[in-house]
C-alpha positions as CSV (number, residue, x, y, z in Angstrom):
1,X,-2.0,44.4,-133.8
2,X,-5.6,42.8,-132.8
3,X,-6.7,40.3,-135.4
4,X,-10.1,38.6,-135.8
5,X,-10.8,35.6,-137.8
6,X,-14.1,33.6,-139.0
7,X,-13.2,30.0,-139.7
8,X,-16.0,28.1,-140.9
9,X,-15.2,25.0,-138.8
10,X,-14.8,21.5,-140.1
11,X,-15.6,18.6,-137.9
12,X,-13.1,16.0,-136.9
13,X,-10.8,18.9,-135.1
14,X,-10.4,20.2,-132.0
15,X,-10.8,23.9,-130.7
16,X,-7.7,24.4,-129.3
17,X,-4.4,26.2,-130.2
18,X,-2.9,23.0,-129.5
19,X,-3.3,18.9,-128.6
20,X,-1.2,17.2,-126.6
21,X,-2.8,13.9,-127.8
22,X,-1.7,15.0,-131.7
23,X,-5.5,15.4,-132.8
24,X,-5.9,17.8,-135.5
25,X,-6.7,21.7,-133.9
26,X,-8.2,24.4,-135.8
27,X,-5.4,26.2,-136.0
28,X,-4.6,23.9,-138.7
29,X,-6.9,25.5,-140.8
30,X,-5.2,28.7,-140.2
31,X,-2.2,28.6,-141.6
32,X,0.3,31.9,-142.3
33,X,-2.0,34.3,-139.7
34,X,0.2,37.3,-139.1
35,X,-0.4,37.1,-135.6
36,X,-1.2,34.0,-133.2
37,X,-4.9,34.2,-132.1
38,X,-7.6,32.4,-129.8
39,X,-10.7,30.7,-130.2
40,X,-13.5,32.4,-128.6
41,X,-15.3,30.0,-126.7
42,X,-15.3,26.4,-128.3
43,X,-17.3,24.0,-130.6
44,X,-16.7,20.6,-129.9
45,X,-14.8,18.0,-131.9
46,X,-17.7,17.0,-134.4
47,X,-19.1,20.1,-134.3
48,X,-18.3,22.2,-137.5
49,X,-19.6,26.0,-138.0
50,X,-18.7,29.5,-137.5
51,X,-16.1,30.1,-134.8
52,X,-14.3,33.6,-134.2
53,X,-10.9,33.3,-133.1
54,X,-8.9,36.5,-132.2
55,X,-5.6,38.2,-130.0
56,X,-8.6,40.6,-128.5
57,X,-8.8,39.4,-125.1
58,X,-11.3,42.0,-123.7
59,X,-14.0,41.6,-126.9
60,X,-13.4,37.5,-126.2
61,X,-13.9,38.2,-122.3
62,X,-16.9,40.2,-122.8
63,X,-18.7,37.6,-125.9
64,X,-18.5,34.6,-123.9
65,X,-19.4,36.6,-120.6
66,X,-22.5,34.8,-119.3
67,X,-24.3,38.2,-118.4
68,X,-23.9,39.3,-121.9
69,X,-26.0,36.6,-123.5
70,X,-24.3,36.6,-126.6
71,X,-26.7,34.7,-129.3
72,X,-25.4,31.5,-130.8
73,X,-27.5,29.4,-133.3
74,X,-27.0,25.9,-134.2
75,X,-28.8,23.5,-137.0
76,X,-28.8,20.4,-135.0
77,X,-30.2,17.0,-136.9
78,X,-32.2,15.0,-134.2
79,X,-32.6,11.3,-134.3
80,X,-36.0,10.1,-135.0
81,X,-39.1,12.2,-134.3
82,X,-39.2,15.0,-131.9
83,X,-43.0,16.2,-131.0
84,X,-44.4,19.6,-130.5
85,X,-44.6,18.8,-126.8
86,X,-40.5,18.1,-127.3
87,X,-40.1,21.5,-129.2
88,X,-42.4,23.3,-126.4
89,X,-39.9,22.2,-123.5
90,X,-36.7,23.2,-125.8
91,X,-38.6,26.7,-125.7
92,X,-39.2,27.2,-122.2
93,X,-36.2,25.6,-120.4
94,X,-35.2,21.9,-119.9
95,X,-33.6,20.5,-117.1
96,X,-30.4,18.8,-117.7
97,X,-28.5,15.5,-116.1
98,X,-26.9,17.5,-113.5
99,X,-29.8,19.8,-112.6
100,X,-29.3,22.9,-114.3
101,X,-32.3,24.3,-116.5
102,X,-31.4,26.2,-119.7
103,X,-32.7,29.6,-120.4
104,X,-35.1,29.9,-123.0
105,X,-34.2,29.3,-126.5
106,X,-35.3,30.0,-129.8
107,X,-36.5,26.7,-131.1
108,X,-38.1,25.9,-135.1
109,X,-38.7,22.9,-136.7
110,X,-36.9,23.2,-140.3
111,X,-38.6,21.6,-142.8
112,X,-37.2,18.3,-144.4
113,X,-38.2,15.0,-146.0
114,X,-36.3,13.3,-143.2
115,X,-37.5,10.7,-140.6
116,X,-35.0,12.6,-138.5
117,X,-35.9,16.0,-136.9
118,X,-34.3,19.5,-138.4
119,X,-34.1,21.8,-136.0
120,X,-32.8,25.9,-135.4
121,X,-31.8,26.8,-131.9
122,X,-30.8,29.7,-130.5
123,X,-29.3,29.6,-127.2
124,X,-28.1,32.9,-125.2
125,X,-25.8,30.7,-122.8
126,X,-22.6,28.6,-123.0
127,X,-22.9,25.9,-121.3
128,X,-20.5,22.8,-121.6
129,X,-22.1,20.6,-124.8
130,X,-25.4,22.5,-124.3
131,X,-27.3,21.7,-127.2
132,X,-26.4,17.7,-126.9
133,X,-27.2,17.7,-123.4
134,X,-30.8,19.5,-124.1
135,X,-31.5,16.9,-126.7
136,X,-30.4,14.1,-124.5
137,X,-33.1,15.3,-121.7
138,X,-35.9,15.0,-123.8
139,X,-34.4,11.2,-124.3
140,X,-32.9,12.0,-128.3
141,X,-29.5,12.3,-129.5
142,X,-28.1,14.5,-132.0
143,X,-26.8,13.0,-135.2
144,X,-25.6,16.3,-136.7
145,X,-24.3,19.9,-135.5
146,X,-23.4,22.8,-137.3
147,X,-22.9,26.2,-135.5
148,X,-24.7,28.6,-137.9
149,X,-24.3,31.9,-136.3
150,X,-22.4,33.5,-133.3
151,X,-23.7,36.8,-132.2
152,X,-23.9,39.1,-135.6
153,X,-21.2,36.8,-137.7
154,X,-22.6,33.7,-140.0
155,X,-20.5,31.7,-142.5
156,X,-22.2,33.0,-145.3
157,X,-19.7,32.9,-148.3
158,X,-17.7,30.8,-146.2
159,X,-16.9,27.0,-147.0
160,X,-16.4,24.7,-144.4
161,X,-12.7,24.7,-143.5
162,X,-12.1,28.5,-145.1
163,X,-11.4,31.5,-142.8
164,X,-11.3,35.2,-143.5
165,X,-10.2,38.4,-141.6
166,X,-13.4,39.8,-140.2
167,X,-14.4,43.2,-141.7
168,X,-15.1,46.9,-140.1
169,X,-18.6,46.6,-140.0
170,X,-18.5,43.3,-138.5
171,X,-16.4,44.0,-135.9
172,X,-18.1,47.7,-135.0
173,X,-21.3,45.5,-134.8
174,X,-19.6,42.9,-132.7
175,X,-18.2,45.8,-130.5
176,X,-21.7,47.6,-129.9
177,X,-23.4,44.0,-128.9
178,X,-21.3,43.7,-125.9
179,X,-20.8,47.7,-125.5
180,X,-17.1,47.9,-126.4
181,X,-16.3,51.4,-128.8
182,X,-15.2,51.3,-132.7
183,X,-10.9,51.9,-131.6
184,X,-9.7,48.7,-133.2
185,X,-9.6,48.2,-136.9
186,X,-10.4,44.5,-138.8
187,X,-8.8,45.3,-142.7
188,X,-11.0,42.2,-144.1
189,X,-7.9,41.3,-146.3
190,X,-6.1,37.8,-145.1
191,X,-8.2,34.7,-146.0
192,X,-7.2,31.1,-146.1
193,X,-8.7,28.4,-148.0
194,X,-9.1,25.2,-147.2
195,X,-6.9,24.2,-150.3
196,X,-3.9,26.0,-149.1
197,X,-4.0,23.3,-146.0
198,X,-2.8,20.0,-146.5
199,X,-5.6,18.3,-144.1
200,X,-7.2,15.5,-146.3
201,X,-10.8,15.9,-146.7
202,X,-12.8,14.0,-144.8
């Protein structure tokens, strides 16, 4: 049976099915799943948000399948004060340590009585730590990151360290972004809170 699950990611865990150095995974979050699944992709280990993990290999191929430029958005808190000239270059394309310039992104300031930076990115790429390594160009570094959306699925109802079954319409929508037909079926019935897991809070 295919299975797809939205976990709400905490920080302080790693995106893995397992960890040889004994660091806590997020399959720890997921306990009693009635089938082992994947993460799609990966968040890294202070990074908390929404994360699909799933026994689908061909829908995972095809969502982290550069050509597909599946959308991710992140609400990333910036250090100090980034400029319009800063929020400009995060726009168009910045050039990172080893060369490499990012696509364009989807860049607003969110609103905040902060004298750190609130910002929204979406970035249609998955590159290695992307959204640190785009800060760090412009000569900031991120304090905070929170994966708010990936593709049509956001953690909406979710609390950070819950998970849920996706549902039909989620995963038909899912399906049609990366051209895949409606055959496989997502019940929306197993969840798992955070309660049920004996991971103290952090």
């Amino acid at each position: 049976d295919l299975f797809y699950v939205l976990l709400n990611k905490p920080k302080a865990c790693i995106t893995a099915v397992t960890d040889d150095r004994g660091r806590p995974t997020v399959m720890d979050y997921l306990p009693n799943l009635p089938v082992p699944v994947k993460p799609v992709g990966r968040l890294d280990f202070y990074t908390e948000g929404v994360l699909l993990l799933t026994n689908d290999g061909e829908l995972a191929a095809r969502l982290l399948a550069p050509a597909n430029h599946v959308p991710k958005t992140y609400h990333v808190k910036v250090r100090g004060q980034l400029g319009p000239v800063d929020v400009k270059e995060l726009r168009a394309g910045v050039t990172l340590e080893d060369g490499t310039v990012t696509m364009p992104a989807e860049v607003e300031q969110l609103q905040g009585e902060s004298k750190h930076t609130w910002l929204a990115i979406t970035i249609h790429e998955g590159k290695h730590r992307q959204i640190h390594r785009m800060i760090e160009s412009l000569g900031y570094q991120v304090d905070k990151l929170q994966r708010v959306a990936f593709a049509n699925l956001t953690f909406h109802n979710l609390r950070v360290g819950d998970a849920r079954e996706l549902t039909q319409q989620e995963l038909n929508e899912l399906r049609d972004l990366v051209e895949l037909d409606h055959s496989t079926v997502a019940r929306g019935r197993w969840r798992s809170d955070r309660e049920a897991t004996d991971i103290p809070r952090r």
